[in-house]
C-alpha positions as CSV (number, residue, x, y, z in Angstrom):
1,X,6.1,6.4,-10.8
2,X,3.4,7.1,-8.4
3,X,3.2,4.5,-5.2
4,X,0.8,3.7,-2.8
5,X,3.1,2.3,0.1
6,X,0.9,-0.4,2.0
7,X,1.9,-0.7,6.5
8,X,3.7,-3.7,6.2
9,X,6.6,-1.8,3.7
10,X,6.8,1.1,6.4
11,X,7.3,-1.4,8.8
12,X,9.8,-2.8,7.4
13,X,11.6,-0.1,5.8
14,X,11.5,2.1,9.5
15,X,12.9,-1.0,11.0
16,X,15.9,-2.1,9.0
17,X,14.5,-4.7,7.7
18,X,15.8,-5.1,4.1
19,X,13.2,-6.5,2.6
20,X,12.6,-6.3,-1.5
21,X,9.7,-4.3,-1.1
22,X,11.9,-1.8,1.2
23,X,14.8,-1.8,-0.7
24,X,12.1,-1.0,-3.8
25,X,11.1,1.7,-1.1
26,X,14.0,2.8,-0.6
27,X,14.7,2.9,-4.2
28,X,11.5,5.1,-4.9
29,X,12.5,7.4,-2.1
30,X,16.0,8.1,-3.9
31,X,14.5,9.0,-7.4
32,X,12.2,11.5,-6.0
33,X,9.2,9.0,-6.9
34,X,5.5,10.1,-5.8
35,X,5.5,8.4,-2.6
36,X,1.8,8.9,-1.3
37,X,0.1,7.1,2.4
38,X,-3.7,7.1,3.4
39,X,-5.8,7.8,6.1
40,X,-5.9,4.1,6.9
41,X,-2.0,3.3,6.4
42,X,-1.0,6.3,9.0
43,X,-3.5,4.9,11.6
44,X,-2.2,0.9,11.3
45,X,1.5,2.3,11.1
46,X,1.4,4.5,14.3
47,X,-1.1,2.4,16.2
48,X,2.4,0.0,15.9
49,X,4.5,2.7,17.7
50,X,5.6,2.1,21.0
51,X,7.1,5.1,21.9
52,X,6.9,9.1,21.8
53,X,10.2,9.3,20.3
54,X,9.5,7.1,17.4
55,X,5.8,9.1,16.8
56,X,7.7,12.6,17.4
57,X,10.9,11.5,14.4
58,X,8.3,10.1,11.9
59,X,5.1,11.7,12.5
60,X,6.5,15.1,10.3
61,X,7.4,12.5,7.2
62,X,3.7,11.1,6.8
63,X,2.7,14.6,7.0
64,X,4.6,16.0,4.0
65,X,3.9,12.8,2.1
66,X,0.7,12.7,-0.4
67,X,-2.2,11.4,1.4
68,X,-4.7,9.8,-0.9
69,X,-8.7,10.5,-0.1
70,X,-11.7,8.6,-0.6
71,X,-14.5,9.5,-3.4
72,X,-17.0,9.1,-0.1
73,X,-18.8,6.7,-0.7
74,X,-18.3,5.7,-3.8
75,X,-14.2,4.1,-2.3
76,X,-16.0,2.7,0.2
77,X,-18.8,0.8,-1.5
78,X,-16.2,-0.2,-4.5
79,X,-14.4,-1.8,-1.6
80,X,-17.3,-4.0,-0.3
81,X,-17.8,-5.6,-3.5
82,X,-14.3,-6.2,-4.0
83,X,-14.6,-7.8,-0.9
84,X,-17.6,-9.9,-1.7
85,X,-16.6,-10.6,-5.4
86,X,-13.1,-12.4,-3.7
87,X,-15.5,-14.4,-1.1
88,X,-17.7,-16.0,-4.0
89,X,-14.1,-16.6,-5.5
90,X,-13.2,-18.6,-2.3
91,X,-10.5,-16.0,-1.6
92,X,-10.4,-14.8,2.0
93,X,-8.8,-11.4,2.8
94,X,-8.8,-10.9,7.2
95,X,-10.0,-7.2,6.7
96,X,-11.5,-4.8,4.5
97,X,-9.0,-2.1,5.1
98,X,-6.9,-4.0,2.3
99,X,-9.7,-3.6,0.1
100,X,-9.8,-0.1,0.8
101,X,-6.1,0.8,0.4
102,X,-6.3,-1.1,-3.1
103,X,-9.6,0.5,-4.1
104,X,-7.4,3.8,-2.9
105,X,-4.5,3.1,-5.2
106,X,-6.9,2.1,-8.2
107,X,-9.1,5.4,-7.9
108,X,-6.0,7.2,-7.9
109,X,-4.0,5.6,-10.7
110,X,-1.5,4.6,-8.4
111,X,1.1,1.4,-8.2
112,X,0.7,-0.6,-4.8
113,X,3.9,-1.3,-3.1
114,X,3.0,-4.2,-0.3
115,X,3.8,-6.5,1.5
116,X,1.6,-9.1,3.1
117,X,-0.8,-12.3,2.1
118,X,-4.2,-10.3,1.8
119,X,-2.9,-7.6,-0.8
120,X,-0.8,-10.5,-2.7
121,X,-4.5,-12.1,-3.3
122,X,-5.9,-8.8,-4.1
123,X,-3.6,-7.8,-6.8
124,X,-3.6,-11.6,-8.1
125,X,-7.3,-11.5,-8.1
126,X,-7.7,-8.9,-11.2
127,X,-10.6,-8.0,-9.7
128,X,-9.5,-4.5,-8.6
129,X,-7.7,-2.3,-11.4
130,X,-4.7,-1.5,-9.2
131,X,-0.9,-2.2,-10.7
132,X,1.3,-4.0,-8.4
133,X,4.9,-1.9,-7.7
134,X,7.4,-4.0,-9.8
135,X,10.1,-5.1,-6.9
136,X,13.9,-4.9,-8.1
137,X,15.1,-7.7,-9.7
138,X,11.3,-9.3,-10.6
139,X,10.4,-9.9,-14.0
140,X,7.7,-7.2,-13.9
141,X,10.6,-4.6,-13.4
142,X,12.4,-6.1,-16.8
143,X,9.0,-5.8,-18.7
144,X,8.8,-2.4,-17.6
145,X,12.3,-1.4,-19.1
């Protein structure tokens, strides 16, 4: 499976936290899964890092991972009306960096492994072609058996 790994999973998955998007993570990781980041997801994840130490032990892993590029403009502008097209819907995402990681992920044919309130109502907007990474345990995973 190819997966798009959204900031909130590194996050969690760097710092112990066990939840079931980085256990699914972590799961990935172990099968030799195409794991893939963005332009967008390195900058949010080591904006978060405090130290030199922490940039210096993870910096080389984001750097051997798949980085997924924009169609300029075409990402871009697909984004913007995702974003709009949620707004007449009454759906408000707080940025259109989620738009873009999603648009990202769609372009490329990729799952979307996140975990945060904006993507959720992304992915359960259908309004962006993007397939949600089935967590273990979820009955998206049995489907997929």
């Amino acid at each position: 499976m190819n997966v798009l790994v959204d900031t909130s999973v590194w996050v969690d998955f760097f710092n112990g936290h066990r939840s079931p998007e980085a256990v699914a993570l972590e799961g990935f990781i172990d099968q030799e899964d195409e794991i893939a980041t963005c332009g967008v997801v390195i900058a949010e994840f080591f904006q978060g890092l405090r130290s030199e130490r922490s940039i210096g032990r993870l910096e080389p892993y984001f750097r051997e991972m798949s980085c997924l590029e924009a169609s300029e403009p075409e990402t871009y502008f697909r984004a913007a009306d995702l974003f709009r097209q949620l707004r007449r819907r009454g759906i408000t995402v707080r940025s259109t960096i989620d738009c873009v990681i999603a648009c990202l992920a769609a372009q490329h044919g990729y799952h979307l492994l996140a975990k945060d309130r904006d993507m959720a109502l992304i992915l359960q907007s259908g309004l962006c072609p993007v397939r949600p990474t089935p967590l273990p345990g979820s009955r998206a995973e049995a489907a997929d058996e």
